[in-house]
C-alpha positions as CSV (number, residue, x, y, z in Angstrom):
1,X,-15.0,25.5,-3.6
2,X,-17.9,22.9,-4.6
3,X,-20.2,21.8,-2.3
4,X,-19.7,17.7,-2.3
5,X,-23.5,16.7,-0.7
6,X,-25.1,14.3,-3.3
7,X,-21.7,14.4,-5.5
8,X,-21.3,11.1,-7.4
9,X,-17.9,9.7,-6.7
10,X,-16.3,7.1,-8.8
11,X,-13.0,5.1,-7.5
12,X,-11.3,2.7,-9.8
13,X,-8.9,0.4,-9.0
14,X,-7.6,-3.0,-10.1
15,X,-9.5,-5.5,-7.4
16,X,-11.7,-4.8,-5.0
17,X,-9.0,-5.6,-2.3
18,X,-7.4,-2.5,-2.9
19,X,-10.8,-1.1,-2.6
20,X,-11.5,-2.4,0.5
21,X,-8.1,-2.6,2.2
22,X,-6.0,0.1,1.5
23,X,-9.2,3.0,0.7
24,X,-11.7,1.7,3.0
25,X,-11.3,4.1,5.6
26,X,-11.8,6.7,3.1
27,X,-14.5,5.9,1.2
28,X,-16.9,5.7,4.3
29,X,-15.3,8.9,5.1
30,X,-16.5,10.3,2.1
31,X,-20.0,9.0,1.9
32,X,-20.2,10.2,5.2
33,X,-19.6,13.7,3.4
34,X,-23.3,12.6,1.6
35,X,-21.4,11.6,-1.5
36,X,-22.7,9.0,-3.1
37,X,-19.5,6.6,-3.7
38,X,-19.3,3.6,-6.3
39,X,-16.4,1.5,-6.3
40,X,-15.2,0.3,-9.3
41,X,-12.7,-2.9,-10.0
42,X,-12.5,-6.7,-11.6
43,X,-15.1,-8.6,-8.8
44,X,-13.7,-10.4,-6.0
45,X,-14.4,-11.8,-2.3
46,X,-14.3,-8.0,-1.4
47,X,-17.3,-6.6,-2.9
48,X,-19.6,-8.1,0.4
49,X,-17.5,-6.1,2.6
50,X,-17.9,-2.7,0.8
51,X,-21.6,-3.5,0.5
52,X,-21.8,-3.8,4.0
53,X,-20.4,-0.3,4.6
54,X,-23.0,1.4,1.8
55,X,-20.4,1.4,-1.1
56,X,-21.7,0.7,-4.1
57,X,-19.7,-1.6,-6.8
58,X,-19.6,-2.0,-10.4
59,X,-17.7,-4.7,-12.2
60,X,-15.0,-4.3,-14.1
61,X,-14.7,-7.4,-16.1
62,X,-11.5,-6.8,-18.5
63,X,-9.7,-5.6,-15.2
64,X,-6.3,-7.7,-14.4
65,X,-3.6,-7.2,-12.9
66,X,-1.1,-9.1,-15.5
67,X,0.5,-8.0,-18.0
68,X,-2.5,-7.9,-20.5
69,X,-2.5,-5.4,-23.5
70,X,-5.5,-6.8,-24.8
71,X,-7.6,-7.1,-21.7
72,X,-6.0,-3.3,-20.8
73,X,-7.8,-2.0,-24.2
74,X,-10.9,-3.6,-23.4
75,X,-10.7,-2.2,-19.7
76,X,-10.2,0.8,-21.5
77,X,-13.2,0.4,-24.2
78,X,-16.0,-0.7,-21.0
79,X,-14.7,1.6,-18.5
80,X,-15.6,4.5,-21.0
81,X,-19.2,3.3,-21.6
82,X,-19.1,2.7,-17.6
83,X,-18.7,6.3,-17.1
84,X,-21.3,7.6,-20.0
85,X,-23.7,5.3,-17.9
86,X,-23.1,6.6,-14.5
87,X,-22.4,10.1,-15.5
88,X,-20.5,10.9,-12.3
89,X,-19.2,13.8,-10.9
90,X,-15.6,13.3,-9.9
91,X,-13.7,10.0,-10.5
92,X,-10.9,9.0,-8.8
93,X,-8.2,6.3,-10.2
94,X,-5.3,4.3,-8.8
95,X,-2.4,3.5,-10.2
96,X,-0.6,1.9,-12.1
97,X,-2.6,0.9,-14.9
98,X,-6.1,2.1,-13.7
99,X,-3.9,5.4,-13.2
100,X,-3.3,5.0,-16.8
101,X,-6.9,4.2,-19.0
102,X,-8.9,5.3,-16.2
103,X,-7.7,9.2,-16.4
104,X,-7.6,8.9,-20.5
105,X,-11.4,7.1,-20.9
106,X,-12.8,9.6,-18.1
107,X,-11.7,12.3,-20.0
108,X,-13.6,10.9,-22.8
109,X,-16.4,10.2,-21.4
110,X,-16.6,13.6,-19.8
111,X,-16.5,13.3,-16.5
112,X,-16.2,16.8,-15.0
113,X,-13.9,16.2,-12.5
114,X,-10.7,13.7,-12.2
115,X,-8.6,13.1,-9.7
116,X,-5.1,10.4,-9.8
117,X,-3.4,9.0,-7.0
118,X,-0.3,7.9,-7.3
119,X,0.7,5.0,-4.7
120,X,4.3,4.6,-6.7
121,X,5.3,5.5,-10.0
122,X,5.7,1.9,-11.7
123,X,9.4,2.7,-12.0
124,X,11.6,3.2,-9.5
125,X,14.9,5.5,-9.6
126,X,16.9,2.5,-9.9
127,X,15.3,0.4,-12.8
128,X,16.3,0.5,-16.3
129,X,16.2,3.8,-18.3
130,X,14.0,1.8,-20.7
131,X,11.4,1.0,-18.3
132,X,11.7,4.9,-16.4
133,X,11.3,5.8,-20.3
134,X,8.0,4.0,-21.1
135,X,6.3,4.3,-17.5
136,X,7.4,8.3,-17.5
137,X,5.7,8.8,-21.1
138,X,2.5,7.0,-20.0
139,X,1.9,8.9,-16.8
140,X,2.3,12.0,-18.0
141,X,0.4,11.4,-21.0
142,X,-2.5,9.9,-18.6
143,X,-1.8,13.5,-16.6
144,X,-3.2,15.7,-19.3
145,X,-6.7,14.1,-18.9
146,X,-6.4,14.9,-14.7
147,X,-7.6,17.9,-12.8
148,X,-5.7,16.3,-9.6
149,X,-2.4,14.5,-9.2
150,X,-2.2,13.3,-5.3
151,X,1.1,11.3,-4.5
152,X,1.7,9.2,-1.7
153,X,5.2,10.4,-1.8
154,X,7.1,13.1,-2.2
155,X,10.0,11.3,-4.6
156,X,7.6,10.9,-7.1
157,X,5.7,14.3,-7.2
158,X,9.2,15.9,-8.0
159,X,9.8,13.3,-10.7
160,X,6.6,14.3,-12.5
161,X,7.3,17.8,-11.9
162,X,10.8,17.4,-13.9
163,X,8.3,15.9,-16.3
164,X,6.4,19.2,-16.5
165,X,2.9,18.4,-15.4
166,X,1.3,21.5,-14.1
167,X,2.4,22.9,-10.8
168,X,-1.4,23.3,-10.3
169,X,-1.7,20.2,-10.5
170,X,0.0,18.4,-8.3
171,X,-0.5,18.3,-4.3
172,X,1.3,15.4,-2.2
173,X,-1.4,13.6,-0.1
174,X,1.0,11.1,2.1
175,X,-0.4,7.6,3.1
176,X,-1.9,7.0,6.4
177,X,-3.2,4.4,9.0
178,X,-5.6,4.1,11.7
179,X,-3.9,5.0,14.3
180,X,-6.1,4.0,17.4
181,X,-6.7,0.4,15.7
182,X,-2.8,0.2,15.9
183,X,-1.1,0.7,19.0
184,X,1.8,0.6,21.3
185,X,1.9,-0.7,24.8
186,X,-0.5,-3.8,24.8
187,X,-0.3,-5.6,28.0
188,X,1.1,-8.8,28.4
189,X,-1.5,-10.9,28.1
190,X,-2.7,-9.4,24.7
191,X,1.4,-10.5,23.6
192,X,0.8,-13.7,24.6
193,X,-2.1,-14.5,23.2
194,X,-1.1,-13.0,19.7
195,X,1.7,-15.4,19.9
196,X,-0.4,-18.6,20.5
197,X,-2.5,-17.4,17.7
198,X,0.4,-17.6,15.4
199,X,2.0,-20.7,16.9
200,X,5.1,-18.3,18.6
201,X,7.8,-20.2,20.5
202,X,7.8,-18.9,24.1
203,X,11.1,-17.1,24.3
204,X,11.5,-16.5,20.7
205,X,12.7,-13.3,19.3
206,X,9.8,-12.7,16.4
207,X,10.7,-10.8,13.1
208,X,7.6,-10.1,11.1
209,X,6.4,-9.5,7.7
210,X,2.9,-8.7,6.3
211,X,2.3,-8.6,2.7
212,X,1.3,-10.1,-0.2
213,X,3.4,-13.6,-1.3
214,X,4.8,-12.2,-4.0
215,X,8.9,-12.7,-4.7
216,X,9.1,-8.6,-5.4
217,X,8.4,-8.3,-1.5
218,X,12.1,-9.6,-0.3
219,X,11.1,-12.4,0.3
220,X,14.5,-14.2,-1.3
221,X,16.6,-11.9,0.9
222,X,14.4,-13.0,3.7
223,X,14.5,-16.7,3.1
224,X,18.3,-16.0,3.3
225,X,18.5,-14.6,6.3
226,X,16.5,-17.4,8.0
227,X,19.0,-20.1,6.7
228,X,21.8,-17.8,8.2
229,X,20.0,-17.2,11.3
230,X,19.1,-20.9,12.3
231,X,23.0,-21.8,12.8
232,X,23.8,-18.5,14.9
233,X,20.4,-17.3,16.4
234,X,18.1,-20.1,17.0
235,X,16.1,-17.8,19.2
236,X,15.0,-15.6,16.3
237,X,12.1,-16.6,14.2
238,X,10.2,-15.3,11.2
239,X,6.4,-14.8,10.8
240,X,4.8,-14.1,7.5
241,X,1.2,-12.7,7.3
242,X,-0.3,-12.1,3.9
243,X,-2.2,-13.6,1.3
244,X,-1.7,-15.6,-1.7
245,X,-1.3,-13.7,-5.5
246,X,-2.0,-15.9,-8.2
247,X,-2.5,-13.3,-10.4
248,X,1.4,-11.5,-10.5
249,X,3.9,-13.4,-12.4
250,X,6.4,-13.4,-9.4
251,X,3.8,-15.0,-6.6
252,X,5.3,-17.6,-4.2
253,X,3.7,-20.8,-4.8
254,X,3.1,-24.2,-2.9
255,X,6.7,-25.7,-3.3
256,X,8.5,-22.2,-2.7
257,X,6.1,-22.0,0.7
258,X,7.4,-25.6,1.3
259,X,10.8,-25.1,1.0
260,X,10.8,-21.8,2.8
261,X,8.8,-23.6,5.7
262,X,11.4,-26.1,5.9
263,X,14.0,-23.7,7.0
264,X,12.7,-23.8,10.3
265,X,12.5,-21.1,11.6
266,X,10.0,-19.4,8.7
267,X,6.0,-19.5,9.3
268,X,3.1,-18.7,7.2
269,X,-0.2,-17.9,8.6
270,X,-1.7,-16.9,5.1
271,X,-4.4,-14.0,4.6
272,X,-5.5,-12.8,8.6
273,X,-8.9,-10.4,9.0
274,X,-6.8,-9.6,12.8
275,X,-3.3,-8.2,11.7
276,X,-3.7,-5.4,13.7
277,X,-4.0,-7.6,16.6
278,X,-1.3,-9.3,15.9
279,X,1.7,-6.5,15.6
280,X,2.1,-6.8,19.3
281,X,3.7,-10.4,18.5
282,X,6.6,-9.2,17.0
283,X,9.5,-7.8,18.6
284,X,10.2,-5.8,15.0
285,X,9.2,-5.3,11.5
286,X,11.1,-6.7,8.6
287,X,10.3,-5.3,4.8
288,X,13.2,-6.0,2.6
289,X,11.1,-5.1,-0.7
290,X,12.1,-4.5,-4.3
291,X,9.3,-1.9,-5.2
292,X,7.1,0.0,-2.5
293,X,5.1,3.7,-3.3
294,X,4.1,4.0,0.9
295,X,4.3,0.8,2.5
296,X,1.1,0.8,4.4
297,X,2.3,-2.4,6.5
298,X,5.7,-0.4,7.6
299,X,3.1,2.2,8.7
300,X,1.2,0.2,10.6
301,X,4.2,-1.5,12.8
302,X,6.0,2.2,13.7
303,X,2.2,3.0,14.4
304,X,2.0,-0.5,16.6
305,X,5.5,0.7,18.3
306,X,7.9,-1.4,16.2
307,X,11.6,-1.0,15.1
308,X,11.1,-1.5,11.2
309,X,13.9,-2.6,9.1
310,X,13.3,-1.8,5.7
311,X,15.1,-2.1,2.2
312,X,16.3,1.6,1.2
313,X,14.3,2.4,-1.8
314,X,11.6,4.8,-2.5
315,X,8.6,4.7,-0.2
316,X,10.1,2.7,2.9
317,X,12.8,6.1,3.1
318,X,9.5,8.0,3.9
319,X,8.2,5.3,6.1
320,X,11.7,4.6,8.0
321,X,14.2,7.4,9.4
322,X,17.4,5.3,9.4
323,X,18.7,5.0,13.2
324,X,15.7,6.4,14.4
325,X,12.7,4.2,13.7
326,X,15.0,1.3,12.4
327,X,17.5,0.7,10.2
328,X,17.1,0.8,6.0
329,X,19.8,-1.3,4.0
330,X,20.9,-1.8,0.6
331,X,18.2,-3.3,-1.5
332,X,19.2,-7.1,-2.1
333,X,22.4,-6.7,0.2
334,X,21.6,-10.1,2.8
335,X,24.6,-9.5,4.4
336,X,23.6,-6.0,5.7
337,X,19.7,-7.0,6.5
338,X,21.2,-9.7,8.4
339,X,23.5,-7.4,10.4
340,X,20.5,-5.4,11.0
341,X,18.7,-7.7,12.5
342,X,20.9,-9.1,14.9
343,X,21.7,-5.8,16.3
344,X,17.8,-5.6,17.0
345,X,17.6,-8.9,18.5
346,X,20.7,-8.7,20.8
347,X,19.5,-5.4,21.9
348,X,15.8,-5.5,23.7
349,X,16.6,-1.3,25.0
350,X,17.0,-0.2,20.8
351,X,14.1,-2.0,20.0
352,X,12.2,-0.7,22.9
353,X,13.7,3.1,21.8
354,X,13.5,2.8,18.0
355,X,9.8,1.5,18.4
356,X,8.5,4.7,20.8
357,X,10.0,6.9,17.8
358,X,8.6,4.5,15.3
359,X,4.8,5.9,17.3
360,X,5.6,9.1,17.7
361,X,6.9,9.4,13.9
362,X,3.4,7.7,12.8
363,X,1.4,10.3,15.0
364,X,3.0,13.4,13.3
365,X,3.1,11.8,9.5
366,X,1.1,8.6,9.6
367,X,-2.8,9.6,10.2
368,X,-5.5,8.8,7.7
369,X,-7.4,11.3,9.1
370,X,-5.0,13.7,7.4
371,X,-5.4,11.8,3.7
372,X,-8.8,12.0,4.3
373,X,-8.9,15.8,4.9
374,X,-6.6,16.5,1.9
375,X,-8.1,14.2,-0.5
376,X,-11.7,16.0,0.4
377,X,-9.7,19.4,-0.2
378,X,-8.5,18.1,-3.7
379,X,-12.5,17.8,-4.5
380,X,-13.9,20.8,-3.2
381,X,-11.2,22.9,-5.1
382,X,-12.5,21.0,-8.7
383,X,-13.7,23.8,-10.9
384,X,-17.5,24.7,-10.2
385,X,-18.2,25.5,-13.6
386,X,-17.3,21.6,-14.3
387,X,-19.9,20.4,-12.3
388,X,-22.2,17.5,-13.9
389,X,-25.2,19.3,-15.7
């Protein structure tokens, strides 16, 4: 076990908003443990908040999140003499491709200790045995440079042990939210004013979505269901949260937002610093995604006391128990996410139900405090005699 006072932690990730949204909690959790943490990603709006919280950040200029062989290389090539400059103790990457040329250049560069998580391999069990091929190949390649492989979910930590990384290895971490920030219960008031915040018909039955606009997300399935729901439930409307991605290929863009708007019974409130205020306006959780590792937003509504209904695919099966917590349904299959949804919102006692189980599965499985303590174990059991010189 190494003593982590005055250890110099690097994370690297693709933008800082992953730095900031989804590891926040963590990284002041671990400077808290007197390491000294530097975040590490292409600059963005994001690097003011982690300042604020005493993280440290260093560009990282090639970083994109395209499809960029070129910029990926030079990633690759500046990351290396990144590492060589800060000489730090333990670094941390993110996948996908950070997962990738992070592991590979700090090995290079030699870092003592590194340490990959794995928020969902970049191919799921139902893509194309090409893509499984090429994806496969690369992360286990990338996992001969690791000391650490943490996955987010258990699907994929038996897929890279049929791949033969190490047992050693390879430790499943979970995903976790903050679990006082989200909530069950709010009084009435707080529903009501969460709905005028987000322009909520009085009387409406609110399904909810928060996540990035990007097409992979559902949101085809979704804008589907709306059409189909304006003829038979008027009463049921749909509220998007979540911020624009120019940079993936698939975001939504102004005429699709348009379009979708004009259904009417779809609303977008774009990026909002008060989601977690705003759970309480729904009356249950919709994620009807293509590709998810741990969706932290499923998370947060069983945490907020939500039903969730969720595409079954890898990541929303850990976050969802089917008739329990909600309902998961075939991926692309609008007939069945439609069914689902009605059932929800002709039936106030299962939502009421499926949302307490929703809390009480989030308090046994869902708690960051628990990432936290078993990402700090995955340092402290780095090899001693590795330690920076």
């Amino acid at each position: 076990m190494i003593d982590l006072e005055g250890k110099r932690l690097v994370h690297v990730t693709t933008a800082d908003m992953s730095l900031a949204l989804l590891l926040g909690p963590q990284l002041r959790a671990f400077a808290a443990e007197g390491m000294e943490v530097i975040g590490v990603s292409a600059p963005g709006p994001f690097v003011p908040t982690l300042a604020e919280w005493g993280i440290d950040h260093v560009p990282l200029r090639h970083a994109t999140r395209s499809v960029s062989p070129v910029h990926d290389l030079a990633a690759f090539v500046e990351l290396g003499q990144l590492f060589r400059r800060l000489r730090p103790d333990i670094v941390h990457t993110h996948n996908p491709k950070p997962g990738i040329y992070g592991r590979i250049s700090a090995r290079g560069a030699g870092v003592p200790g590194i340490v990959n998580t794995v928020h969902g391999l970049y191919a799921a069990p139902e893509d194309s045995k090409g893509r499984k091929a090429t994806v496969y190949a690369l992360e286990r390649l990338a996992s001969t440079c690791s000391d650490v492989e943490l996955f987010q979910n258990p699907e994929d930590l038996q897929v890279m042990r049929r791949l033969g990384v190490p047992e050693r290895k390879l430790a499943f971490l979970g995903n976790g939210v903050d679990l006082v920030q989200h909530h069950p219960h709010p009084s009435h008031s707080e529903v009501a004013a969460a709905r005028a915040r987000l322009g909520v018909t009085p009387g409406s039955i609110v399904v909810g979505l928060v996540g990035r606009l990007v097409w992979q997300k559902g949101f085809r399935e979704l804008f589907a269901v709306a059409r189909r729901m304006r003829q038979v439930r008027p009463a049921v409307s749909f509220v998007v949260i979540g911020p624009h991605d120019a940079d993936k290929g698939d975001a939504l863009d102004a005429a699709d937002i348009a379009e979708a708007t004009d259904i009417g019974n779809v609303t977008f409130v774009g990026h909002r610093d008060d989601v977690s205020e705003l759970y309480c306006a729904f009356d249950m959780f919709l994620l009807p995604s293509y590709r998810e590792g741990f969706p932290r937003s499923a998370m947060e509504a069983a945490a907020s006391g939500l039903p969730v209904v969720a595409t079954d695919i890898r990541g929303c099966r850990q976050a969802v128990e089917q008739g329990s917590t909600g309902f998961l349904v075939p991926l692309h299959d609008v007939d069945a996410l439609m069914q689902a949804i009605l059932q929800l919102a002709d039936d106030g006692d299962l939502r009421r139900s499926m949302g307490a189980n929703g809390r009480r599965k989030a308090e046994a499985e869902f708690d960051d405090r628990e990432v936290i303590r078993r990402t700090l174990s995955a340092y402290r059991r780095l090899s001693p005699r590795r330690e920076r010189r």
